[in-house]
Biopython code that builds the backbone (N, CA, C, O; Angstrom):
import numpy as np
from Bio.PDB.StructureBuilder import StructureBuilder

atoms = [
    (1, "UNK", "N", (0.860, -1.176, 0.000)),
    (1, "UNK", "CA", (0.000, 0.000, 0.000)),
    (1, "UNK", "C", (0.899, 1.230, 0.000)),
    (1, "UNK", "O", (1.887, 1.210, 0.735)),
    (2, "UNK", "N", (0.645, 2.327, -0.775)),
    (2, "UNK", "CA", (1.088, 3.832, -0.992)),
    (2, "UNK", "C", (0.888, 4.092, 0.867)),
    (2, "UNK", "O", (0.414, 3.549, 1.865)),
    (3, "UNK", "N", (1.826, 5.649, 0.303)),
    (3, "UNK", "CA", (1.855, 5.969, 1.647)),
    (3, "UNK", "C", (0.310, 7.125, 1.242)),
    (3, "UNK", "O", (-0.483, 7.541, 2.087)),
    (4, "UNK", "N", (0.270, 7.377, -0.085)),
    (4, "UNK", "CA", (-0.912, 8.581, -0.575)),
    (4, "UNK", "C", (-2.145, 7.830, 0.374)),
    (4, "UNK", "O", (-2.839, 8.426, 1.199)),
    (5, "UNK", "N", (-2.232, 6.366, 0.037)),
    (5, "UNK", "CA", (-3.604, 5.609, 0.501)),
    (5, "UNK", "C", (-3.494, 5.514, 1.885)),
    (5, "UNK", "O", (-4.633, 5.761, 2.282)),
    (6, "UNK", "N", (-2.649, 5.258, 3.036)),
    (6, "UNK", "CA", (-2.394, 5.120, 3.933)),
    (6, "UNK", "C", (-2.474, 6.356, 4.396)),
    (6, "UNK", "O", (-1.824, 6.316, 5.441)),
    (7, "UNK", "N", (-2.902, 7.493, 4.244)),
    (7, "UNK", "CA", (-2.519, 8.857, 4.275)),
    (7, "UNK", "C", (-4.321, 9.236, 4.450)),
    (7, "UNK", "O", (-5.069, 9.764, 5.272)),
    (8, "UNK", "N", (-4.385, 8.655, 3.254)),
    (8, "UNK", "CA", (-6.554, 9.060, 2.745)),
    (8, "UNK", "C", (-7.073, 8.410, 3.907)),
    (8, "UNK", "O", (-7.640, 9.123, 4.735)),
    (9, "UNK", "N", (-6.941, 6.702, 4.195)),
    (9, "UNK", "CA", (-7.496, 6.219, 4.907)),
    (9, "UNK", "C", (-7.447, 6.559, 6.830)),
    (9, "UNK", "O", (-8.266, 6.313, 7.716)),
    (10, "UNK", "N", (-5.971, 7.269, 6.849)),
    (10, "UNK", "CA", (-6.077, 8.228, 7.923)),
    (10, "UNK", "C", (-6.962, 9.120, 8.236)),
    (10, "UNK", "O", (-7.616, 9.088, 9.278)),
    (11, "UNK", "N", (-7.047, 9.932, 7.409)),
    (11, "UNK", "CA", (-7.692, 11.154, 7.397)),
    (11, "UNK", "C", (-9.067, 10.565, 7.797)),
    (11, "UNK", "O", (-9.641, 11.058, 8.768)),
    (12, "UNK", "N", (-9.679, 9.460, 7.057)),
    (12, "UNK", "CA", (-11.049, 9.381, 6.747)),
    (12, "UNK", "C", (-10.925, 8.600, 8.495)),
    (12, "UNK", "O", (-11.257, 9.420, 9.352)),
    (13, "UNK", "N", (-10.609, 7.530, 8.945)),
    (13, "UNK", "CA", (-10.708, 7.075, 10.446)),
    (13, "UNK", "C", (-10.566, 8.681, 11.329)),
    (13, "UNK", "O", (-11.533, 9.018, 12.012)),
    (14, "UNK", "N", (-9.486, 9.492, 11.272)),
    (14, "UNK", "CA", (-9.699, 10.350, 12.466)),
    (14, "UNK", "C", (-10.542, 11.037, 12.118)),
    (14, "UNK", "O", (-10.395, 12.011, 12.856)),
    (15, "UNK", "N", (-11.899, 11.371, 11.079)),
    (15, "UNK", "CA", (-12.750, 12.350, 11.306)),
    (15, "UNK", "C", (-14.149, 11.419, 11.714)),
    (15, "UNK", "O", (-15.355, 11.665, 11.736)),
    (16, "UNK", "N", (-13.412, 10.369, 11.984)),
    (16, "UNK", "CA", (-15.002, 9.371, 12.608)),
    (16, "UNK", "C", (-14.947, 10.178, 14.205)),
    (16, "UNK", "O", (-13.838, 10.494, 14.634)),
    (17, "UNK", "N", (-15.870, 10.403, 14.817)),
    (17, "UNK", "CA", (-16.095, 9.998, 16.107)),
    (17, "UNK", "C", (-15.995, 8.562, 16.732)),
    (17, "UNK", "O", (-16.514, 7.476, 16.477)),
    (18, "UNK", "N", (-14.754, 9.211, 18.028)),
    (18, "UNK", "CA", (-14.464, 8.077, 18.738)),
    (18, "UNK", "C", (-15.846, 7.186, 19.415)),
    (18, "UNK", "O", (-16.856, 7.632, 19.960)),
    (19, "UNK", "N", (-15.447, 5.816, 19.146)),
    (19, "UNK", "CA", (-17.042, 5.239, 20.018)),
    (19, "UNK", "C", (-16.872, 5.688, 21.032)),
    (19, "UNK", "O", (-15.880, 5.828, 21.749)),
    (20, "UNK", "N", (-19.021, 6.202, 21.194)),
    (20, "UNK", "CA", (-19.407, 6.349, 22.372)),
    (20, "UNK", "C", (-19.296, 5.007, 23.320)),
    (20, "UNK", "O", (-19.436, 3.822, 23.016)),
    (21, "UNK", "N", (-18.955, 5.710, 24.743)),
    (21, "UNK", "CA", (-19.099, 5.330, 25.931)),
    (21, "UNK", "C", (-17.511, 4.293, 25.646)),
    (21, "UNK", "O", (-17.468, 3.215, 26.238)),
    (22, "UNK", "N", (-16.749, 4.545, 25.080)),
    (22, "UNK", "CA", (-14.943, 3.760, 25.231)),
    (22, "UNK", "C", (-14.519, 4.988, 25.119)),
    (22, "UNK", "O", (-13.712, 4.975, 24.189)),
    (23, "UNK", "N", (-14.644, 6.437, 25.703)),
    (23, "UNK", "CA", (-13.834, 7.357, 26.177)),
    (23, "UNK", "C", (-12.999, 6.753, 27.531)),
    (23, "UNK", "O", (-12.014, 7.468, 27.714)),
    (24, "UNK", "N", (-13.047, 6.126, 28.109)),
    (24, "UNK", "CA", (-12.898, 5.585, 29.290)),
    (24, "UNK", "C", (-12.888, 4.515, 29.748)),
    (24, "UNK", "O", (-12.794, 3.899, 30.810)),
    (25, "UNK", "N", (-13.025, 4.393, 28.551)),
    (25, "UNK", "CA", (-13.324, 2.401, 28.528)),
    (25, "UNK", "C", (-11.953, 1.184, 28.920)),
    (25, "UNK", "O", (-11.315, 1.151, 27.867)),
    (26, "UNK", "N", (-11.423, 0.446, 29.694)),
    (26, "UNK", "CA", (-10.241, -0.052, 30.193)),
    (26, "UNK", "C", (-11.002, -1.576, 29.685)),
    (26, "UNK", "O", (-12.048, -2.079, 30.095)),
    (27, "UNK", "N", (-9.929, -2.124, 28.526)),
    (27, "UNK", "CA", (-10.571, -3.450, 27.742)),
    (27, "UNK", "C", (-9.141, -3.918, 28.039)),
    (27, "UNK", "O", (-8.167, -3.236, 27.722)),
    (28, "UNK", "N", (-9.004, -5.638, 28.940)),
    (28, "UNK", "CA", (-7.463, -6.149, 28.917)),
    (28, "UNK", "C", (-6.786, -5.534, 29.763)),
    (28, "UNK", "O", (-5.571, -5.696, 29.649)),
    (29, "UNK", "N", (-7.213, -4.721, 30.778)),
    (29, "UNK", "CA", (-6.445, -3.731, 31.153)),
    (29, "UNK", "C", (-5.576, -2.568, 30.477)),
    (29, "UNK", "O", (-4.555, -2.014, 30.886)),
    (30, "UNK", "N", (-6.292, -2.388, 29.349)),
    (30, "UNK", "CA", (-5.953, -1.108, 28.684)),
    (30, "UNK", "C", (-6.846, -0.100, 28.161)),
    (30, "UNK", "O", (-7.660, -0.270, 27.254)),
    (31, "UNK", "N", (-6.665, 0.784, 28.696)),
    (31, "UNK", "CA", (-7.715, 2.382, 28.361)),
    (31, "UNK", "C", (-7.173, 2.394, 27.174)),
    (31, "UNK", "O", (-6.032, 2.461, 26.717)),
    (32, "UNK", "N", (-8.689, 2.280, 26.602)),
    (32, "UNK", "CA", (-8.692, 2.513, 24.419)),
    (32, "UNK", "C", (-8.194, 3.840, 24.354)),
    (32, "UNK", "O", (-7.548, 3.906, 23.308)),
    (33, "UNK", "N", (-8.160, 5.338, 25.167)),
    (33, "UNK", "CA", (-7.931, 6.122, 24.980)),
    (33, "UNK", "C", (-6.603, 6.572, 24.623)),
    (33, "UNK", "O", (-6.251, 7.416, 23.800)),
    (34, "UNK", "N", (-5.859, 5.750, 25.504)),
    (34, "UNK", "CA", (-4.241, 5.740, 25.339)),
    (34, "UNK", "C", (-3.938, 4.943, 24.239)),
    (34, "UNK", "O", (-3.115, 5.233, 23.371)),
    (35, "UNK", "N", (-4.643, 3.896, 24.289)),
    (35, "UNK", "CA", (-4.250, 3.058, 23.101)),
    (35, "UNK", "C", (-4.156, 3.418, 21.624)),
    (35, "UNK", "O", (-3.283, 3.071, 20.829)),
    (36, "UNK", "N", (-5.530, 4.397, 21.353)),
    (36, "UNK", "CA", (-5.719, 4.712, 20.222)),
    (36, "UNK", "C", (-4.234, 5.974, 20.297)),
    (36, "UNK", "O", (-3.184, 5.865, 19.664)),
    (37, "UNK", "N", (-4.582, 7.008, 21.193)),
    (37, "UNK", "CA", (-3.216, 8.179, 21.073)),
    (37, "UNK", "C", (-1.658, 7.593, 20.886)),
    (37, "UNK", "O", (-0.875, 8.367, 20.335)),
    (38, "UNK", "N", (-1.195, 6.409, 21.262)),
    (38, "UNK", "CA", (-0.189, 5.660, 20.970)),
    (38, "UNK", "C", (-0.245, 5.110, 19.831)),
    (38, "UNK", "O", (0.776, 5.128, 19.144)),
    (39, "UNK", "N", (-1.059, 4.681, 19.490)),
    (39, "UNK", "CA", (-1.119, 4.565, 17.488)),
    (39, "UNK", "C", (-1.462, 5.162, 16.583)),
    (39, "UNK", "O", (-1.397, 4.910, 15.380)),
    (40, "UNK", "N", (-1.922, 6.154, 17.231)),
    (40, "UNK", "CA", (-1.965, 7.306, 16.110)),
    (40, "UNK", "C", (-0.768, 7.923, 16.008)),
    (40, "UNK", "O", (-0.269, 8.057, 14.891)),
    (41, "UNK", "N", (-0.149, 8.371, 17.090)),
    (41, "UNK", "CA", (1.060, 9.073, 17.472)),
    (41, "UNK", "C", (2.777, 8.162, 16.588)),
    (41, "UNK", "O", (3.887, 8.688, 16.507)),
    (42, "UNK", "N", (2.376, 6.739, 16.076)),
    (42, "UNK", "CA", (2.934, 6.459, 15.488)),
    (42, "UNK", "C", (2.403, 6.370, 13.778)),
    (42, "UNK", "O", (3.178, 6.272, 12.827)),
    (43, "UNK", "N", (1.468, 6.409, 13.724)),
    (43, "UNK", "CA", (1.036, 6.355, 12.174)),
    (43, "UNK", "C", (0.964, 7.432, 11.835)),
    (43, "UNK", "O", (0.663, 7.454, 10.642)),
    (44, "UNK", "N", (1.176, 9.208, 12.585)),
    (44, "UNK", "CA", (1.334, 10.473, 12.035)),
    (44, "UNK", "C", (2.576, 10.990, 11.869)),
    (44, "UNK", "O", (2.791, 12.047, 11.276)),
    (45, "UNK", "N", (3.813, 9.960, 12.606)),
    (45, "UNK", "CA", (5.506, 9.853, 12.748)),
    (45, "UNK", "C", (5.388, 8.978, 10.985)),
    (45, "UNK", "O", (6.247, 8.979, 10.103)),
    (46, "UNK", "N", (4.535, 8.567, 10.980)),
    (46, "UNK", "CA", (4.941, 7.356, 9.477)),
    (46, "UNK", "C", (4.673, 8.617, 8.564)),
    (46, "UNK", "O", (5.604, 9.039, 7.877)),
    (47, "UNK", "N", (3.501, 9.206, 8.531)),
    (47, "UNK", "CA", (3.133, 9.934, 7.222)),
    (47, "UNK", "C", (4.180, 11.216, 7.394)),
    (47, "UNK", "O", (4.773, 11.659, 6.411)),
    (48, "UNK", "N", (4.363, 11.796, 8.774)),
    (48, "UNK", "CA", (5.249, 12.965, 8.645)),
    (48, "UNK", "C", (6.478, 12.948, 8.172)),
    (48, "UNK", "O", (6.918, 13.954, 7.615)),
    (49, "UNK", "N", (7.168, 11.920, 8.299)),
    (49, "UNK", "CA", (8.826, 11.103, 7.899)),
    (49, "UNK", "C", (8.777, 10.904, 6.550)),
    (49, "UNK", "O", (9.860, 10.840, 5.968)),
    (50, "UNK", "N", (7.340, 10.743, 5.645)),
    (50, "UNK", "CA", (7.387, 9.960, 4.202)),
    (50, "UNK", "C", (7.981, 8.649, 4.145)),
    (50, "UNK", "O", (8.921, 8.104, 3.566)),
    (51, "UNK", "N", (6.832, 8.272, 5.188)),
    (51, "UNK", "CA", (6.960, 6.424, 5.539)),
    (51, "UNK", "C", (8.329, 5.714, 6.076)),
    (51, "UNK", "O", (8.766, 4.707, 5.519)),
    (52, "UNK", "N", (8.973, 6.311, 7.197)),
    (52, "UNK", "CA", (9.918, 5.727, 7.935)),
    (52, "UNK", "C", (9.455, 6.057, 9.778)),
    (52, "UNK", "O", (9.028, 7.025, 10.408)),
    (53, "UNK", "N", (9.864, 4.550, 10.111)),
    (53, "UNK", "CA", (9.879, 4.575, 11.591)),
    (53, "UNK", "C", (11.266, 4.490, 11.951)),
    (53, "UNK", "O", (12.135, 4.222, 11.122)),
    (54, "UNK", "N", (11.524, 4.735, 13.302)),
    (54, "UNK", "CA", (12.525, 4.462, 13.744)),
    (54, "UNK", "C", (12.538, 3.024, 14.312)),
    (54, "UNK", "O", (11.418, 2.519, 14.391)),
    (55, "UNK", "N", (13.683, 2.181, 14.766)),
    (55, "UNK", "CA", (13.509, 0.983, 15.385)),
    (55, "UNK", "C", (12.959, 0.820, 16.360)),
    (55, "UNK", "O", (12.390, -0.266, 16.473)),
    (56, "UNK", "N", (12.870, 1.770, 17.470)),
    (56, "UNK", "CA", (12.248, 1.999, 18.382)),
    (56, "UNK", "C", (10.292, 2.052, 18.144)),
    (56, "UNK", "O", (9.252, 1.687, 18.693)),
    (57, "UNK", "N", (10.601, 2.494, 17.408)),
    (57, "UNK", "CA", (9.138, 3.192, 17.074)),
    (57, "UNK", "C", (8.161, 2.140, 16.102)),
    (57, "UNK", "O", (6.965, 2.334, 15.881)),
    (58, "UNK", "N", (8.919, 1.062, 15.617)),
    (58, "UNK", "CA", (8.908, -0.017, 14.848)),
    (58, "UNK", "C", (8.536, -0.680, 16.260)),
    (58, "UNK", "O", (7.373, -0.589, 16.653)),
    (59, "UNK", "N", (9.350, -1.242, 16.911)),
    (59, "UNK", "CA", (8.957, -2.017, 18.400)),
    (59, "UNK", "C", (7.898, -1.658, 18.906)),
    (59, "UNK", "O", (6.893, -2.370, 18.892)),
    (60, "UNK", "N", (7.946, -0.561, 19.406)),
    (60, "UNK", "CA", (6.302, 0.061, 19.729)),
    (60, "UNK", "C", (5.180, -0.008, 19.228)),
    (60, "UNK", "O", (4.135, -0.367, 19.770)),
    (61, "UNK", "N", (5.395, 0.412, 17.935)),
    (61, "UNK", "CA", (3.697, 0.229, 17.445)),
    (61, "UNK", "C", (3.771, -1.620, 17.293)),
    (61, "UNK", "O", (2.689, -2.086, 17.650)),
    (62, "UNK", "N", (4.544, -2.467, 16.959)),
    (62, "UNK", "CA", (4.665, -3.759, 17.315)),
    (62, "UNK", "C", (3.440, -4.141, 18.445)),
    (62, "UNK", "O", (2.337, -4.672, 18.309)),
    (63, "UNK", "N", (4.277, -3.537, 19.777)),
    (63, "UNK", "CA", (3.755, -3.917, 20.947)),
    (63, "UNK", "C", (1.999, -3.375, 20.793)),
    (63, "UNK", "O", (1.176, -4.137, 21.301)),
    (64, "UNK", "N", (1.483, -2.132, 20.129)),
    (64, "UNK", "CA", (0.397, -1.822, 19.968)),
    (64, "UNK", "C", (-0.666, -2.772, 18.941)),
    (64, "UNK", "O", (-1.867, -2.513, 19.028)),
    (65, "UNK", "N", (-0.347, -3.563, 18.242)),
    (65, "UNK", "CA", (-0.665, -4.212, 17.164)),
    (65, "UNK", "C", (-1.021, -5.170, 18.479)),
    (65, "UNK", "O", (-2.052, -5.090, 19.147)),
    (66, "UNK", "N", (-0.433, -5.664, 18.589)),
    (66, "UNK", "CA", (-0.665, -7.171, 19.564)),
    (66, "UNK", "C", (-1.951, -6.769, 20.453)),
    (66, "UNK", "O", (-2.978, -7.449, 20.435)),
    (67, "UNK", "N", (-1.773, -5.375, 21.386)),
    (67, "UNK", "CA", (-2.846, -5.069, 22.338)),
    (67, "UNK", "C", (-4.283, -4.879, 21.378)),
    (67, "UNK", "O", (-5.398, -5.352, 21.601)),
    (68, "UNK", "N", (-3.872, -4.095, 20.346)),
    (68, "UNK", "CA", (-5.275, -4.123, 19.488)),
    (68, "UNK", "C", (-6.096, -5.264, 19.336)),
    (68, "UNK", "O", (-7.236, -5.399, 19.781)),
    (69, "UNK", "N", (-5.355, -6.175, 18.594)),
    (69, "UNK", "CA", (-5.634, -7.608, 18.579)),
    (69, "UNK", "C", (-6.696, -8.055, 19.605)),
    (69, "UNK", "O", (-7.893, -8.309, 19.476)),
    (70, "UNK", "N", (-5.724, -8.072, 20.845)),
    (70, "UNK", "CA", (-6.312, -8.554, 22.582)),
    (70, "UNK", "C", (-7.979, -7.974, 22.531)),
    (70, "UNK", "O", (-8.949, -8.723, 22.644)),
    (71, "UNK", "N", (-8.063, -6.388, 22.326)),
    (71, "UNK", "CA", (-8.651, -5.728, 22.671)),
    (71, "UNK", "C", (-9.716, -5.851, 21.544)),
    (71, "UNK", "O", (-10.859, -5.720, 21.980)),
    (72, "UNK", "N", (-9.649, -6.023, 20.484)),
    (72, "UNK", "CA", (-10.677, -6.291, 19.592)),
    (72, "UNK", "C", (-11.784, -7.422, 19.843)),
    (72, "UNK", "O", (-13.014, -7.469, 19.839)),
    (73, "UNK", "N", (-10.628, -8.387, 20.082)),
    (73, "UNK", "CA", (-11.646, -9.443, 21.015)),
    (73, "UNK", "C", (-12.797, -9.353, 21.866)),
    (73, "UNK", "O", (-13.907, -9.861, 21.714)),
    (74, "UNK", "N", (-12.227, -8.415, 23.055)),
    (74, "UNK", "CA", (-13.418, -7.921, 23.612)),
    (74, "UNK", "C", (-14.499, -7.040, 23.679)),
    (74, "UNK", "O", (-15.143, -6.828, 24.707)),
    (75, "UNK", "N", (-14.760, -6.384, 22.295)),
    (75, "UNK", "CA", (-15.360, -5.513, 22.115)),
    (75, "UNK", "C", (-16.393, -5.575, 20.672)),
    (75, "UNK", "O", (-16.071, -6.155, 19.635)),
    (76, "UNK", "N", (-17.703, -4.826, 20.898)),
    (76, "UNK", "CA", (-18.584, -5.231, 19.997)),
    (76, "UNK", "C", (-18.877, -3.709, 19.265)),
    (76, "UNK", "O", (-18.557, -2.543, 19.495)),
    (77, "UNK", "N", (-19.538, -4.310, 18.427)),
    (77, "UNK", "CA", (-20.411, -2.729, 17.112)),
    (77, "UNK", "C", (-19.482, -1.834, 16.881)),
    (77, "UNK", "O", (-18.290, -2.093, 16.716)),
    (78, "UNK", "N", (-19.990, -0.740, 16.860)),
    (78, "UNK", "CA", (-18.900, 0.348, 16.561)),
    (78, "UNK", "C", (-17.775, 0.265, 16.954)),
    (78, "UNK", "O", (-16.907, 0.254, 16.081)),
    (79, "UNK", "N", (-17.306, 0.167, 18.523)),
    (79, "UNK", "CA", (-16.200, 0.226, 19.308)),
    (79, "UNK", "C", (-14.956, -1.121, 18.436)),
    (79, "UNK", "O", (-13.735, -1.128, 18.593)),
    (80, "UNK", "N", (-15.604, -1.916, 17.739)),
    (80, "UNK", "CA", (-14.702, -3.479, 17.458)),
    (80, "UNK", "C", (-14.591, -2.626, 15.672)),
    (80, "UNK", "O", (-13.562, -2.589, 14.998)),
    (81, "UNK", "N", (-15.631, -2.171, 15.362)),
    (81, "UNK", "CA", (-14.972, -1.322, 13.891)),
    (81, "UNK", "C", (-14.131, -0.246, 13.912)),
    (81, "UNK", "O", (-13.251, -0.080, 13.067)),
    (82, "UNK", "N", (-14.365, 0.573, 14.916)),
    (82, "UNK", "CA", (-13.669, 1.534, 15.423)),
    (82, "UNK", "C", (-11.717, 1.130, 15.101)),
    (82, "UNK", "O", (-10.821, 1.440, 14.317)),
    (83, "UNK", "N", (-11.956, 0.235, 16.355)),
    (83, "UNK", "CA", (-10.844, -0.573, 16.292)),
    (83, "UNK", "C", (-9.981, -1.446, 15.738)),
    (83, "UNK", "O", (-8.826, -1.630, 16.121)),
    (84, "UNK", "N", (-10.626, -2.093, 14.666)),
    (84, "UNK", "CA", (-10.366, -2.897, 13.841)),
    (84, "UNK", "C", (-9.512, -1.711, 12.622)),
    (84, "UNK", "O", (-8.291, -1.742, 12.470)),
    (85, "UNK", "N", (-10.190, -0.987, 12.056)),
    (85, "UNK", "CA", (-9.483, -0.343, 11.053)),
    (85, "UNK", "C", (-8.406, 0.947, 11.867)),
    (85, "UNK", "O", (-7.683, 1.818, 11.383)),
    (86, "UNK", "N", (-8.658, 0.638, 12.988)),
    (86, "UNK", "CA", (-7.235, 1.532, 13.338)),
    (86, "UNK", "C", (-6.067, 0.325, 13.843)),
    (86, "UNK", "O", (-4.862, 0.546, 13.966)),
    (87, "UNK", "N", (-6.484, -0.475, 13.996)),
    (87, "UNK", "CA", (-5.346, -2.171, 13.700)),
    (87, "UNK", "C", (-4.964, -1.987, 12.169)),
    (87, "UNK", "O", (-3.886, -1.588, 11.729)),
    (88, "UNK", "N", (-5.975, -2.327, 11.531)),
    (88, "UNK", "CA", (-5.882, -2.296, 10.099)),
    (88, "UNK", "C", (-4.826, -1.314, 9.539)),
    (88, "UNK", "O", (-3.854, -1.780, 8.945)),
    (89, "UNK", "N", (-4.968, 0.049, 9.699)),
    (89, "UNK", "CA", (-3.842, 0.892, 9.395)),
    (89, "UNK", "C", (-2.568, 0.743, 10.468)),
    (89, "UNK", "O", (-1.536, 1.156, 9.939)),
    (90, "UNK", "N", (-2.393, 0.331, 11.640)),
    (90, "UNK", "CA", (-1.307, 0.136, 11.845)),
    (90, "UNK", "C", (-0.761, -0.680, 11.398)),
    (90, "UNK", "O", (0.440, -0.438, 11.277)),
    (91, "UNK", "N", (-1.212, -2.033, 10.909)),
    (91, "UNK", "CA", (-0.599, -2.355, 10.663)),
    (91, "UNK", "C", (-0.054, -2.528, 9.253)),
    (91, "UNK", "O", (0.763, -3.402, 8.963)),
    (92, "UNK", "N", (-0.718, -1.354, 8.113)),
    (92, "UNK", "CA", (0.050, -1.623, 6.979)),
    (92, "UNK", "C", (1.303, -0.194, 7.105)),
    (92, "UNK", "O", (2.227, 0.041, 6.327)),
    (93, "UNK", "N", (0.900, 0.580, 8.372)),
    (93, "UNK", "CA", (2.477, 1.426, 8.612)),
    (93, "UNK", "C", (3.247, 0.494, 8.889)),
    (93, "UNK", "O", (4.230, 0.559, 8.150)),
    (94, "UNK", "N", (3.306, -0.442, 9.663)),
    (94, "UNK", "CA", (4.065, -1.274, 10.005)),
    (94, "UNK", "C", (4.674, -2.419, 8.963)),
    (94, "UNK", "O", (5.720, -3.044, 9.142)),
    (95, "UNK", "N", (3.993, -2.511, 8.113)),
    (95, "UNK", "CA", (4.689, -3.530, 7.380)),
    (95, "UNK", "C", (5.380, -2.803, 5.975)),
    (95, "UNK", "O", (6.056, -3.369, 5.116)),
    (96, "UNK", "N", (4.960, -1.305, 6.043)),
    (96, "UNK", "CA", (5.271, -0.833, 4.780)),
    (96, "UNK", "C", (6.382, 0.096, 5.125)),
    (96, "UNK", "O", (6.915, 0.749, 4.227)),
    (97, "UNK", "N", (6.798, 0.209, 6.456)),
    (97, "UNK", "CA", (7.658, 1.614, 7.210)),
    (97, "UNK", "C", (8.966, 0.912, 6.391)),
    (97, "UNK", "O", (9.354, -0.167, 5.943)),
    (98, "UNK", "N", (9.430, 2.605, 6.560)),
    (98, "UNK", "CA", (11.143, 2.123, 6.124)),
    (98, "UNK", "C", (11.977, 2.556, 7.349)),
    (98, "UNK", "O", (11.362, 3.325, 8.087)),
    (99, "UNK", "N", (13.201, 2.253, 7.732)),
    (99, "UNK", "CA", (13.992, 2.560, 8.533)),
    (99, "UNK", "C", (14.118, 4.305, 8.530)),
    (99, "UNK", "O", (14.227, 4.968, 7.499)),
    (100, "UNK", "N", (14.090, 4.674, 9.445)),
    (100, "UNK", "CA", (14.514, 5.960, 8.908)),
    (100, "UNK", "C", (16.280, 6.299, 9.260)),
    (100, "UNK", "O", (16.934, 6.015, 10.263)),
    (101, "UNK", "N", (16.638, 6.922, 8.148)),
    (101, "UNK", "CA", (18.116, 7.116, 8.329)),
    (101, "UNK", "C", (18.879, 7.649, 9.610)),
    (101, "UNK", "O", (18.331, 8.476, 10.340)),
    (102, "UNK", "N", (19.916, 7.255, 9.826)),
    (102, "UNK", "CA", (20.689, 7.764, 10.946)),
    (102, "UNK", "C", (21.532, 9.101, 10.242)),
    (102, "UNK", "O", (21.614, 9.530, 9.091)),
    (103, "UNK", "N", (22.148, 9.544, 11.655)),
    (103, "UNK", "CA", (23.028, 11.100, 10.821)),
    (103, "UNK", "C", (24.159, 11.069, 11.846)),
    (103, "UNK", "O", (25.067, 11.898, 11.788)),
]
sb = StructureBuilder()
sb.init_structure("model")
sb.init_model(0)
sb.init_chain("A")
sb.init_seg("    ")
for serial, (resi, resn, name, xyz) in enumerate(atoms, 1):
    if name == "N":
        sb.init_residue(resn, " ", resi, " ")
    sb.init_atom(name, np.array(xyz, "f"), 0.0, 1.0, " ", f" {name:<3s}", serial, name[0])
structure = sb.get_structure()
């Protein structure tokens, strides 16, 4: 996938409204709130770079992919679509990121 499409399909997930009533919601022992700001916070490092993570930042959204996963499980209607296509785009940053250069 382009980073142009990965870019559109951003745009179009953050102008959804977050599901009601998972403002606060702790699924797995993890607040969706943080969860979602930790993967976004790496999929706006992907589009701002022109599709490079750092290794670090590669590990991380890693570790976020897995909790999504967990957390999708437990969750229904909106809140599991919600979630699902913000898995969905992490993880084609993740499989499409490039290293980003050292200096």
């Amino acid at each position: 996938m382009d980073l142009k499409n990965i870019e559109q399909r951003w745009e179009e997930h953050e102008a959804k409204p977050f599901p009601v009533g998972h403002r606060t919601k702790v699924v797995a022992g993890q607040n969706l709130t943080l969860l979602h700001s930790e993967t976004a916070g790496y999929i706006l490092s992907y589009l701002q770079t022109n599709g490079s993570l750092g290794s670090r930042q590669r590990i991380a959204l890693e570790g976020c992919l897995s909790t999504l996963k967990t957390v999708k499980e437990e969750l229904e209607g909106e809140g599991k679509q919600y979630f699902q296509e913000l898995s969905s785009l992490a993880q084609e940053v993740f499989d499409s990121a490039h290293d980003q250069p050292t200096f």
